[in-house]
N, C-alpha and C positions, 0 to 999 in steps of 0.2 A: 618511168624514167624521164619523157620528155616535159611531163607535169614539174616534177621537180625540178627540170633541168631550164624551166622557164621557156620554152622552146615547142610548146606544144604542134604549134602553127606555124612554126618558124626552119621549117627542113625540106630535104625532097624525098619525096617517097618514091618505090617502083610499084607500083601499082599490084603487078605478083606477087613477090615475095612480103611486102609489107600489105597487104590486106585488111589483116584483123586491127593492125595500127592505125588505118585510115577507117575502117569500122567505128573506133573507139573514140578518134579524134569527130567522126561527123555525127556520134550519140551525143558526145558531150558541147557539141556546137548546140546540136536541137537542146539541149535543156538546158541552155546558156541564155537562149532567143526565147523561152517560154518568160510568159508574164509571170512576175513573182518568183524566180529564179532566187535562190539565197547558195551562196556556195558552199560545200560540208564544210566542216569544221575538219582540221587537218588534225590527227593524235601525234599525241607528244609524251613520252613516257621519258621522268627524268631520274635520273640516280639508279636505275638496273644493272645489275650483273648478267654474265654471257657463263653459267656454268654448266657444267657435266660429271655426272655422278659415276665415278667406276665401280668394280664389282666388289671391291671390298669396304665401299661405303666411302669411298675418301671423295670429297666434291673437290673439283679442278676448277679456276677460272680462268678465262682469257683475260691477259694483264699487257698493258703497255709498258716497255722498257723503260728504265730510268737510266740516269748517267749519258754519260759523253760517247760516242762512236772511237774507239783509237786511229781508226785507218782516216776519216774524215773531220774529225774534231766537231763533230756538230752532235748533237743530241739524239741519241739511238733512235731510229725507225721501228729496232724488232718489238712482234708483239708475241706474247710465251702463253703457252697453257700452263698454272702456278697454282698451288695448292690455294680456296680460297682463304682471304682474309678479309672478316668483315668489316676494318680499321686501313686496309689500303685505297688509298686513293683512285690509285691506276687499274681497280678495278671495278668501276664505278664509269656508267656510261648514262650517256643521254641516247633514245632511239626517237628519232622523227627531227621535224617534222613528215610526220608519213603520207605516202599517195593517199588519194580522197577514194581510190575504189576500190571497195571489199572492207573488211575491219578486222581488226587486233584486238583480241582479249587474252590479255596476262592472270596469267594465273598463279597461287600463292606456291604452288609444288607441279614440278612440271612443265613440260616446255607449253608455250604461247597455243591461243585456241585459233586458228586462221577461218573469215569468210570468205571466200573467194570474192571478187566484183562481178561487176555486168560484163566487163571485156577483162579483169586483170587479173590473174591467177589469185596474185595477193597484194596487197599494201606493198609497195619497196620504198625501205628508210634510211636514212646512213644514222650511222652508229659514233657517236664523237662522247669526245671526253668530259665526264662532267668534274672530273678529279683534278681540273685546271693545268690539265698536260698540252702543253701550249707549244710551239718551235720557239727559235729565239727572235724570231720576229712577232713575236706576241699573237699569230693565230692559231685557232681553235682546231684539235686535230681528230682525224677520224679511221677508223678502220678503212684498208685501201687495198685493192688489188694490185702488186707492186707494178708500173710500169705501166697498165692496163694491158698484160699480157694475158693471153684468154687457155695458156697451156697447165695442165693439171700439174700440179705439184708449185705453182706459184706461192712464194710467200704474200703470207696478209702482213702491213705494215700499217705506221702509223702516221698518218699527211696529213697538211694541212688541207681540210673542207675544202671540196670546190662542188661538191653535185654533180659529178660527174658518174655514168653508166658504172665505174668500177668500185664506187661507194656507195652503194643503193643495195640493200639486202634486202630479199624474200624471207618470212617464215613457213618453212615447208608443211608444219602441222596445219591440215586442212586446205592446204593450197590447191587451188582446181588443176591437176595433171601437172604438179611440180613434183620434189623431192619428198625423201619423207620424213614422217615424224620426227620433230627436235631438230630439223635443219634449218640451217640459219643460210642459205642461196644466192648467188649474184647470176643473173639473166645473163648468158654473153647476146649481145647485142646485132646479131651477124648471120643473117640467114642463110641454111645451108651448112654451117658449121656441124662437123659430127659432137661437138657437145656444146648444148645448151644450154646449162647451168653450172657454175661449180658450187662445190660447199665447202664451208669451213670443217677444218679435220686440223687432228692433231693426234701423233701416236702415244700413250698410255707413258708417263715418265719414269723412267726405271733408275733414279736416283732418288737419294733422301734426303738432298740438301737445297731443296727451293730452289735450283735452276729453273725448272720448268723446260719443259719443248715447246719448237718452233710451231706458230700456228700458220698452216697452210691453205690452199684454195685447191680441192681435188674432184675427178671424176665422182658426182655424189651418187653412195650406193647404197644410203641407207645403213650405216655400219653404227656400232658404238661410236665408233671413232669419231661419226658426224651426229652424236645426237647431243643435243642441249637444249638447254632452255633457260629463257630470256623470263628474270623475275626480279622482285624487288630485293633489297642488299636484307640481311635477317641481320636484327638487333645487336651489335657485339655485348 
């Protein structure tokens, strides 16, 4: 997070509770200072879908809202779990630019293959629009922890980019002692917190007319409900 956040070097740590952070920050100082230093190449996976397969075979994806808000007259926030469509736009994402430590392999069926890093569980990436879902002031928007509220059951919404701790996702498949399989995870940032992570969840939609349900940020337990997987949009 502070990679992405441009801020590597740039905070205060407590020496306690931040540890493994000041560990990770003085590895990558040493191999910053070696001769012949090249820095990784950051992944960038463009045009993916975020779905999930229920039990009677129907694939769900996480979609950004279209239209207008009524209460605020501005361009909806919510984002919905919505039957896939391989011709919608708003379900179509860009993932990265990603942290340089550990690595992402996507895969064609299946949620994502995670390496863990030397200090970081996994790669955290934010997630934005490549479907050209923009606010009215023409920036680029991204999946968002609403408010950066770190309490379970927080909706995910849709903001405009800033790199910030509550736009940076983990993939839990193969994460070193993160969530599991098919989790898509935000770090809460705040030691000592009784939860460390949440995940994206969404309950199962019990309508037949493309509403879609709200997609949430919850205590991750490894459930259907949190399992997905981040792959490329299939041919319409």
């Amino acid at each position: 997070m502070l990679e992405l956040g441009k801020s590597l070097f740039a905070r205060k740590f407590d020496v306690k509770k931040d540890a493994a952070a000041l560990d990770a920050i003085d590895g990558k100082r040493r191999a910053m200072d070696e001769a012949g230093y090249t820095a990784p190449d950051a992944q960038f996976f463009h045009g993916v879908r975020i779905a999930r397969r229920e039990k009677n075979g129907v694939e769900l994806c996480v979609t950004l809202g279209s239209g207008v808000d009524a209460r605020t007259k501005e361009l909806t926030k919510a984002v919905a779990l919505r039957v896939c469509d391989a011709n919608n736009p708003l379900q179509r994402f860009n993932l990265g630019p990603c942290s340089s430590d550990g690595h992402i392999n996507l895969r064609e069926s299946g949620p994502a293959a995670v390496t863990p890093g030397l200090h970081a569980p996994a790669p955290f990436c934010p997630v934005s629009s490549s479907g050209g879902r923009k606010d009215g002031a023409g920036a680029m928007m991204c999946l968002d922890l609403k408010g950066e509220h770190i309490t379970p059951g927080t909706p995910v919404i849709a903001y405009p980019c800033s790199g910030r701790w509550n736009q940076l996702f983990g993939l839990g498949t193969g994460a070193k002692g993160k969530p599991d399989v098919g989790s898509l995870f935000i770090n809460i940032p705040y030691a000592g917190h009784p939860v460390s992570e949440l995940c994206l969840d969404a309950p199962s939609p019990t309508n037949g007319d493309g509403v879609g349900v709200e997609v949430t940020a919850e205590a991750c337990d490894g459930s259907d409900a949190q399992t997905f997987a981040v792959q490329g949009v299939p041919k319409a």
